[in-house]
C-alpha positions in Angstrom: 46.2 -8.6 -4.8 42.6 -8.7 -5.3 41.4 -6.1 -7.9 38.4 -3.5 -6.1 35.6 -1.4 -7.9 32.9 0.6 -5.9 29.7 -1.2 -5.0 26.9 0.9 -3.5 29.7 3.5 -2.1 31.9 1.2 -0.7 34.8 -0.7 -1.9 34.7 -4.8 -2.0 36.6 -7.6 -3.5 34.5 -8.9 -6.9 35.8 -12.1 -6.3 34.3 -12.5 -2.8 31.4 -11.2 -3.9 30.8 -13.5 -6.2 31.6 -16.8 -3.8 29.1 -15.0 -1.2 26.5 -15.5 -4.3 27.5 -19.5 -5.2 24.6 -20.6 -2.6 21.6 -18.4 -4.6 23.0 -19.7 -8.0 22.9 -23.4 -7.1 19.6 -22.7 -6.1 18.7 -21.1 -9.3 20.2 -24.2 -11.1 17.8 -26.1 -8.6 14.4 -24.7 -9.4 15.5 -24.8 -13.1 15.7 -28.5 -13.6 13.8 -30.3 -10.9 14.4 -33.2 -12.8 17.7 -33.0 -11.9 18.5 -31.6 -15.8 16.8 -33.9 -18.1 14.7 -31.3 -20.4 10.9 -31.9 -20.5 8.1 -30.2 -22.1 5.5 -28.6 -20.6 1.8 -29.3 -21.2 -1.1 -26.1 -21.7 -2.6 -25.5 -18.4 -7.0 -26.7 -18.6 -8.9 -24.4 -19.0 -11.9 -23.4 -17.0 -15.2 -21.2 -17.8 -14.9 -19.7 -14.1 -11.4 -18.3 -14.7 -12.4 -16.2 -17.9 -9.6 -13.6 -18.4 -13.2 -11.1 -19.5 -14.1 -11.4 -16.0 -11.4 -9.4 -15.0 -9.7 -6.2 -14.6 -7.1 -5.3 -17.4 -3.5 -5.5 -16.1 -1.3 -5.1 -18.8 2.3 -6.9 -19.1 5.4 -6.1 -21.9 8.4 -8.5 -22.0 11.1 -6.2 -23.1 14.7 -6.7 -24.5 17.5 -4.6 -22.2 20.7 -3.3 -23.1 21.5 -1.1 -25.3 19.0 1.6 -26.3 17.2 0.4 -29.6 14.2 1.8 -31.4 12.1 -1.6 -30.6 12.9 -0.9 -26.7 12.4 2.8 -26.5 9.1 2.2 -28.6 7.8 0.0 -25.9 9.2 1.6 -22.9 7.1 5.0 -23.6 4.4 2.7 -24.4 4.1 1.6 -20.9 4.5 4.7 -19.5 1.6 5.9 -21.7 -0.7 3.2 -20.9 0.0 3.9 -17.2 -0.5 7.5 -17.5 -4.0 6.9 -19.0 -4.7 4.6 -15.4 -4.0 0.7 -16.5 -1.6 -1.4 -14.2 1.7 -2.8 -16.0 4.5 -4.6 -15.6 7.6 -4.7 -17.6 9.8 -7.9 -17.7 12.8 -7.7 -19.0 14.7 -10.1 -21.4 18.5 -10.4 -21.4 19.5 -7.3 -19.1 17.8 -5.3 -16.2 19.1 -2.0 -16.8 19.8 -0.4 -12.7 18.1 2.5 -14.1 15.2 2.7 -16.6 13.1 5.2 -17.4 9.5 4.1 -16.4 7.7 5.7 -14.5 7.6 4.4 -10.6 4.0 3.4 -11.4 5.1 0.6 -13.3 6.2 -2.8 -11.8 9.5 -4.4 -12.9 11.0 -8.0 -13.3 13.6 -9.8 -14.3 12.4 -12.6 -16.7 15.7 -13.9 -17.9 19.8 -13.0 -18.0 21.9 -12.6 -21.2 24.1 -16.0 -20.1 20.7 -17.8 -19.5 21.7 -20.2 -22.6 24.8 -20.4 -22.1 25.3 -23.8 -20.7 21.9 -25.3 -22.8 22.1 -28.6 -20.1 21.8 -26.1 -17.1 19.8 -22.5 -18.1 18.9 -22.1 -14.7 22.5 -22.1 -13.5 23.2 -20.0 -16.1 21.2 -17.7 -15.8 22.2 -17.2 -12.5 25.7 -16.1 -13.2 24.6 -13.2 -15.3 22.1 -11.9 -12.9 24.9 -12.2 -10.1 27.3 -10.4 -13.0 24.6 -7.6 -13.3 24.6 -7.0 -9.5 28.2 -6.7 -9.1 30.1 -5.9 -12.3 29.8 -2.2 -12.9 27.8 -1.3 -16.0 31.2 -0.2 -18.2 32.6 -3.2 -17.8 29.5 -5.7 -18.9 28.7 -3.7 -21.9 32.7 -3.3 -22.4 33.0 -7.4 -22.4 30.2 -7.4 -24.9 31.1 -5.2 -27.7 35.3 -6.0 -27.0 34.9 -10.0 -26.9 35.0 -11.2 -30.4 31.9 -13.4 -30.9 30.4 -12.6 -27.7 26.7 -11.1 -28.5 26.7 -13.6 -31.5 26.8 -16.4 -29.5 24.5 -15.7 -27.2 22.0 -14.7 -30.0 22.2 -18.0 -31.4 22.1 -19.8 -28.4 18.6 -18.4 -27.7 17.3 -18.3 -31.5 18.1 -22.5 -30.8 15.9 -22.7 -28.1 13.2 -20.5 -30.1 13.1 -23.1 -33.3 13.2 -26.0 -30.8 10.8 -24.9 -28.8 10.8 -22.9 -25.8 8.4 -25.1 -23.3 11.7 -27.5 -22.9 12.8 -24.5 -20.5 10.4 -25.8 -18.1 11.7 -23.8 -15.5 11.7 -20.2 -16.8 8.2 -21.0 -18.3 6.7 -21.9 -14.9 8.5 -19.1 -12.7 6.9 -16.5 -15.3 3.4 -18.2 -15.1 3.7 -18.0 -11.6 4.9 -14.1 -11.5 1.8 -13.5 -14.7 -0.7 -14.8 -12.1 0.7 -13.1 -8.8 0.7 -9.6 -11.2 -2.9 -10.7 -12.5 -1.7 -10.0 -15.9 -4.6 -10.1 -18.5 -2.4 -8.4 -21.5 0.6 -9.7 -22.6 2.7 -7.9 -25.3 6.1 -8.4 -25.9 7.9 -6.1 -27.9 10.0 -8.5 -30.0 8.3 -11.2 -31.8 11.7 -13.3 -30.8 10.5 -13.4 -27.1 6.6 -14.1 -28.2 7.2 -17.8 -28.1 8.2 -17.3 -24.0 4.7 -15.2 -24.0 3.0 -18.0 -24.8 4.0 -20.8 -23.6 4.0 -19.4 -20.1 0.4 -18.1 -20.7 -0.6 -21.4 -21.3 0.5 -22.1 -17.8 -2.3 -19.2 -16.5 -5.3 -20.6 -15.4 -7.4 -17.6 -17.2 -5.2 -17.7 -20.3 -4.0 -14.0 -20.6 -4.3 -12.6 -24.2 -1.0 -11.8 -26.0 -0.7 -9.8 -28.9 3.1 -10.1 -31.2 4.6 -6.8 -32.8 7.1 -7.1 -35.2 9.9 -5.0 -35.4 13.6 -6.3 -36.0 13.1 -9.8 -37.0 15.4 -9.3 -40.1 18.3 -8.3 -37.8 18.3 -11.5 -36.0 16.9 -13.7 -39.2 20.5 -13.2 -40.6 21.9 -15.1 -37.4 19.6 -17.7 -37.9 20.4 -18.1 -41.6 23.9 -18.9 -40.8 23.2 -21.5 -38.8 20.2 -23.0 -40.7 17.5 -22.2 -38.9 15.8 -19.2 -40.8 13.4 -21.1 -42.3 12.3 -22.7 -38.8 12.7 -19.5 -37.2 10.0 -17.9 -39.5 7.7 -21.3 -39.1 7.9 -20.5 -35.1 6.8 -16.6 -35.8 4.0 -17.3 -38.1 3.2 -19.9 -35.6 2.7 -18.2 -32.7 1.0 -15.5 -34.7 -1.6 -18.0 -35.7 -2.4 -18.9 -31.7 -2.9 -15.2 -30.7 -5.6 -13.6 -29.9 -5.2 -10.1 -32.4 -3.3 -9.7 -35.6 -0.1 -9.2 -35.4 1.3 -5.3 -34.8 3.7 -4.5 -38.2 5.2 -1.0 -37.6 4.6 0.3 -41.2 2.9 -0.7 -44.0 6.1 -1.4 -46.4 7.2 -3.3 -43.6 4.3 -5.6 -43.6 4.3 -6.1 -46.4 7.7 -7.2 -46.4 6.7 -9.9 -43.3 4.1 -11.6 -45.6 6.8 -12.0 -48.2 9.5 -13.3 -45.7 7.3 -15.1 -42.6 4.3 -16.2 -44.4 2.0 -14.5 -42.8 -1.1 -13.5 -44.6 -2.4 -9.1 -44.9 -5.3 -10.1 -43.0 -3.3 -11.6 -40.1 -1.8 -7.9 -39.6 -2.6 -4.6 -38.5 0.1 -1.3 -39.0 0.5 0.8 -35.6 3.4 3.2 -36.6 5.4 3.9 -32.8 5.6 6.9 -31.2 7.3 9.9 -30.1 7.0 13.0 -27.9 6.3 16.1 -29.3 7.1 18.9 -26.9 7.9 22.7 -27.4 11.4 22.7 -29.8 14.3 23.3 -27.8 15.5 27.0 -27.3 18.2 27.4 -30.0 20.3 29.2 -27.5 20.1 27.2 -25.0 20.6 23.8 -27.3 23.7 25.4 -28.8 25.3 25.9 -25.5 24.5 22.1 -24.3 26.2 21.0 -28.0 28.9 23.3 -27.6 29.5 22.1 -23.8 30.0 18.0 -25.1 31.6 18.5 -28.1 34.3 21.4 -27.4 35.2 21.1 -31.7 31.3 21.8 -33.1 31.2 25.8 -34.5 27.8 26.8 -34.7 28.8 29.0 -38.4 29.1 25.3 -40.1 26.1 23.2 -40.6 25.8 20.0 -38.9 25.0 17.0 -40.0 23.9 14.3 -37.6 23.4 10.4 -37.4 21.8 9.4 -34.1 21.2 5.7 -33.6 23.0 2.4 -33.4 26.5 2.2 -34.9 25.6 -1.1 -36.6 26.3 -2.0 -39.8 22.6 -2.6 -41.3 22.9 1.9 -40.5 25.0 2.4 -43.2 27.3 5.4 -41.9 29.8 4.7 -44.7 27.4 5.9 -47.1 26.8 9.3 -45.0 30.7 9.6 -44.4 31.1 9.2 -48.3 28.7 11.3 -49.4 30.0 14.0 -47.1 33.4 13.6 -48.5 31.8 13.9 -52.0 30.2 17.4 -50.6 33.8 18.5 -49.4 35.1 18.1 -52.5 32.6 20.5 -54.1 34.0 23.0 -51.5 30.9 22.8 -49.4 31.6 23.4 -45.8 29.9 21.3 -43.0 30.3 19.2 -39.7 29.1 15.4 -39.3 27.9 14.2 -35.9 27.7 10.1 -35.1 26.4 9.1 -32.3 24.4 6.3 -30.8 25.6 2.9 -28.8 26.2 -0.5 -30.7 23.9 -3.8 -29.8 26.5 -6.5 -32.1 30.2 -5.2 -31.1 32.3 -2.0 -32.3 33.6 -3.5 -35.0 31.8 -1.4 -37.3 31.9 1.7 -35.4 36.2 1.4 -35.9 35.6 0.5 -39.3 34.2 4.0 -40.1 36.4 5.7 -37.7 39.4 4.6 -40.0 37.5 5.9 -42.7 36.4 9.0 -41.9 40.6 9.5 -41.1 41.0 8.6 -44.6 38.6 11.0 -45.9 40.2 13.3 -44.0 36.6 13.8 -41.9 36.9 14.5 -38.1 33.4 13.5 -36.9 31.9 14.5 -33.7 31.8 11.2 -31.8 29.8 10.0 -29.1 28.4 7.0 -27.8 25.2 6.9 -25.5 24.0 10.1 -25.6 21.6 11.3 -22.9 17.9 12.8 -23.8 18.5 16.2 -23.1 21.8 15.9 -25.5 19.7 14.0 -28.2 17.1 16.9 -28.6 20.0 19.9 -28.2 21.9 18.0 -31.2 18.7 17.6 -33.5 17.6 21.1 -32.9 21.2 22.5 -33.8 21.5 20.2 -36.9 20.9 21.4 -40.4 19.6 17.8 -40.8 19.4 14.4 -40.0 20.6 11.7 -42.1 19.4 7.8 -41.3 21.4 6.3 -44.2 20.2 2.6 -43.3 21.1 -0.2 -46.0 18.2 -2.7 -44.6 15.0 -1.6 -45.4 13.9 -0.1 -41.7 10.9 -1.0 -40.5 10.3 2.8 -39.1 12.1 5.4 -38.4 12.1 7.2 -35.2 15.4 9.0 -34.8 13.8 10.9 -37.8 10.6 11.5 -36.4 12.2 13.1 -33.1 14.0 15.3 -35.4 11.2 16.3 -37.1 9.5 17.1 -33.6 12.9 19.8 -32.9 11.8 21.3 -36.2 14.9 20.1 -37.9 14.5 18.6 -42.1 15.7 14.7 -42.2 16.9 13.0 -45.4 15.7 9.1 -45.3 16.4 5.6 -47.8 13.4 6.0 -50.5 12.9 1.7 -49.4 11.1 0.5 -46.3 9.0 1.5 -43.8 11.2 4.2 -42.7 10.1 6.4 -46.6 7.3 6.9 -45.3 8.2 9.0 -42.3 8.6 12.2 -43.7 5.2 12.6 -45.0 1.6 12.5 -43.1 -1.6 14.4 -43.5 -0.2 16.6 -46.9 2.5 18.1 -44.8 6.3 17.2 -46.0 9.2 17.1 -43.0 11.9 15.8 -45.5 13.7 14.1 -48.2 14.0 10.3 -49.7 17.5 9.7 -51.5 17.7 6.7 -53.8 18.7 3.7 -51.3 22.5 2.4 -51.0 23.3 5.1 -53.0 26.3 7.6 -51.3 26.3 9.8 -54.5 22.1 10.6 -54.3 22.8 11.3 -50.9 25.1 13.6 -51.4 22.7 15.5 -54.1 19.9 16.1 -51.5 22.4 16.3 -48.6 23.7 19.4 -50.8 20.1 20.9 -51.9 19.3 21.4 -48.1 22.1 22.9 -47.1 22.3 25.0 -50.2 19.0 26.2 -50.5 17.1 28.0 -47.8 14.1 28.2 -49.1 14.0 24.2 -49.4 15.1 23.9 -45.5 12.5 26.0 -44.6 9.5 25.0 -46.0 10.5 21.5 -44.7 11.4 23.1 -41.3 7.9 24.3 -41.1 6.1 20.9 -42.2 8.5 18.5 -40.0 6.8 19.2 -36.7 3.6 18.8 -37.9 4.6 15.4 -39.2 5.7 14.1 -36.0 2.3 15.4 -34.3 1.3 12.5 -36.6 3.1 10.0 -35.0 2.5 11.5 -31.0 3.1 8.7 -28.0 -0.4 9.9 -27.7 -1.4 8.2 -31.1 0.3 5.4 -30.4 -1.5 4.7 -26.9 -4.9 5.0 -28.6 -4.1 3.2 -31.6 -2.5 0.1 -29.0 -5.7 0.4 -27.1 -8.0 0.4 -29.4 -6.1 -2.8 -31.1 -6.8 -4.7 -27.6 -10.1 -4.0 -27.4 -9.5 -1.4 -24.5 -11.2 1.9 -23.7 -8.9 4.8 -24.1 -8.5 4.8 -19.8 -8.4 2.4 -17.7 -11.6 4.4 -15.3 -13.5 3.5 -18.5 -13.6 -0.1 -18.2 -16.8 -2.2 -17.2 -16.4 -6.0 -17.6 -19.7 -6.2 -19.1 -18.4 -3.9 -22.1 -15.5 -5.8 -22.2 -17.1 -9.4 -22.6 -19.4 -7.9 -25.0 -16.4 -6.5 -27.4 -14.8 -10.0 -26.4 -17.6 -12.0 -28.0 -17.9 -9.5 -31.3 -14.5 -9.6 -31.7 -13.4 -11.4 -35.0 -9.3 -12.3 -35.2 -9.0 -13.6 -39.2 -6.5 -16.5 -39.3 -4.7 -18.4 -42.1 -6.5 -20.3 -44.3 
């Protein structure tokens, strides 16, 4: 008997689906490798005066890494929608999964650059590729993201696979660098920014394909995540080569999230300070949440929370660079002092839910009962910030940023933050103070300033009263301009003359590495 799930309403064998779909993946395989699979390496397109990308109209293109919901993603994704808001044209490719629904805005084109399996078979990425775009049509959602966090090894793998094709070079993929070419020209993409530096070498190797040679500009903001990967199998020092590379044939400085953080790329990738700029993301700032009405939509999910107890809440990935462990501990620390409070995780994983168990058995053997959730939806995300005493990002790796504590901030709600990385310096801006550092890796300092706000009211409401004025700080807004203004773009897209823009073209002044 043939197993059935629900496709579009109606119910239809997987397995014949997927032999209807063996014609359009040899095909795929096809345009991949023309030359019948041996890998070649693409030459840069020439170059002509005539097709100067100042002659033209900004259209602005993000590559963008799907799946699971990540700060880099979300950064970029209200970054588009900002920058189409203010009247510019852009399209979003994404990178490794097309989620059925995103949450651009139906101004904003999408495509499908490549598939998670792309690299799966290295001889035949085009055949690949096609088995995970046929999986995304077909396979419902649960069960894709079910094989990749239950298969031992799976999101690994595939990480490695591509981080192999990134310190070999990417221009041996012939056939994903000409298709997105071809798609950058038919979208007459001038802008490219792609919103991991991991996918910058794609950027520009296909840009080299465009006739008026698009600009690209490379943000950093996860490399260290993935740089572990690559140290286990050798390549971290190639990996960082390839980055600083890439950087070094833009045409802007490279986009570090926080100061601390680049800092922290100059050390690590080699890059110099005058080869980058600090754009902090950004978040909305909206009206706070009724209390009322964001104690009923808490309440409503989690059947256990009791508004009398404070809550403490993690929101963000269940990984293990998050550190959990630390807040569960220092919790347990608080219980034992007879303190009385309730501990919310929630938040999807992006590398397996090995970790995520792991803290489940010991929160059972600290004898916590956590409020658990996965993905969480927006309107449960604000509801549980604005009902939380505070908000605790207990991350072990020196974050870049911090935005989980910045949206916080924006409900009114005090966060506690690691005193190390770019993240510290979220809880302050323009003399006003929407938080607390505790001493990094350190479960027992957590539990100090965990205990301070909850004991002392005074303390949660001065910092209550300063946290919404430090998000302002760090608006979508801000981050549009700032973006803009990094480009060499007016502020709105009915503001742009080519004249003005060949003329901030030809006093513009990129510093590169000695």
């Amino acid at each position: 008997m043939v197993r059935k799930w629900s496709f579009g309403g109606r119910a239809e064998p997987v397995v014949v689906r997927v032999i209807q779909s063996w014609p359009v993946l040899l095909a795929g395989a096809y345009r991949s490798f023309p030359s019948h699979g041996r890998m070649t390496v693409l030459q840069p397109r020439a170059f002509t005066p005539e097709a100067d990308v100042d002659s033209r109209e900004p259209v602005l293109g993000f590559v963008i890494v799907g799946g699971p919901l990540v700060g880099a993603q979300v950064r970029d994704l209200r970054l588009a929608n900002e920058l189409s808001r203010r009247g510019y044209p852009v399209h979003v490719w994404w990178a490794f999964d097309r989620p059925r629904k995103s949450c651009l805005d139906s101004s904003v084109q999408e495509h499908f650059l490549f598939s998670w399996s792309r690299y799966m078979v290295p001889r035949w990425p085009g055949a690949s590729d096609q088995i995970g775009r046929i999986a995304q049509k077909i396979l419902p959602e649960k069960i894709l993201s079910m094989a990749a966090q239950r298969l031992p090894g799976v999101m690994e793998r595939q990480l490695r696979r591509v981080l192999r094709v990134i310190c070999h070079g990417v221009e041996q993929d012939t056939g994903l660098i000409r298709r997105f070419a071809t798609e950058i020209e038919a979208a007459g993409v001038t802008h490219l920014l792609p919103n991991l530096e991991m996918l910058a070498p794609f950027v520009r190797a296909a840009r080299d394909q465009v006739q008026w040679r698009p600009r690209y500009a490379v943000t950093f903001q996860g490399y260290e995540v993935y740089a572990n990967d690559a140290r286990r199998i050798g390549l971290e020092e190639t990996l960082y080569q390839r980055l600083a590379e890439v950087v070094r044939a833009s045409d802007y400085r490279a986009v570090a999230v926080s100061q601390p953080y680049a800092e922290r790329i100059q050390r690590e990738v080699g890059l110099l300070p005058t080869e980058l700029s600090v754009i902090p993301p950004g978040v909305p700032v909206d009206q706070p949440l009724d209390r009322a009405e964001a104690l009923r939509t808490v309440q409503s999910c989690f059947p256990r929370y009791r508004p009398e107890i404070p809550l403490v809440t993690y929101l963000g990935r269940q990984d293990s660079e998050k550190g959990l462990d630390l807040l569960l501990y220092a919790c347990r620390l608080l219980v034992d002092r007879g303190l009385s409070l309730q501990v919310a995780l929630c938040g999807p994983t992006a590398f397996g839910d090995i970790y995520r168990r792991a803290c489940a058995q010991i929160a059972e053997h600290l004898r916590i009962e956590p409020l658990q959730a996965g993905y969480v939806s927006d309107d449960l995300r604000s509801a549980l910030f604005r009902c939380s005493r505070t908000v605790v990002y207990p991350s072990i790796h020196e974050e870049p940023f911090g935005m989980v504590p910045v949206e916080a901030m924006a409900q009114e709600t005090p966060v506690l933050v690691p005193d190390r990385g770019g993240i510290a310096g979220v809880v302050e801006a323009e003399g006003h103070v929407g938080g607390l550092h505790f001493r990094c890796w350190d479960s027992g300092a957590l539990a100090s300033q965990l205990g301070n706000l909850i004991h002392s009211e005074t303390l949660h409401g001065q910092l209550a009263r300063g946290a919404r004025r430090v998000a302002t700080c760090f608006s979508v807004h801000n981050l549009g301009q700032r973006v803009l203004g990094h480009l060499g773009l007016p502020p709105y897209f009915s503001d742009f003359s080519i004249q003005s823009a060949k003329i901030a073209a030809n006093s513009q002044s990129v510093p590169r590495a000695a």
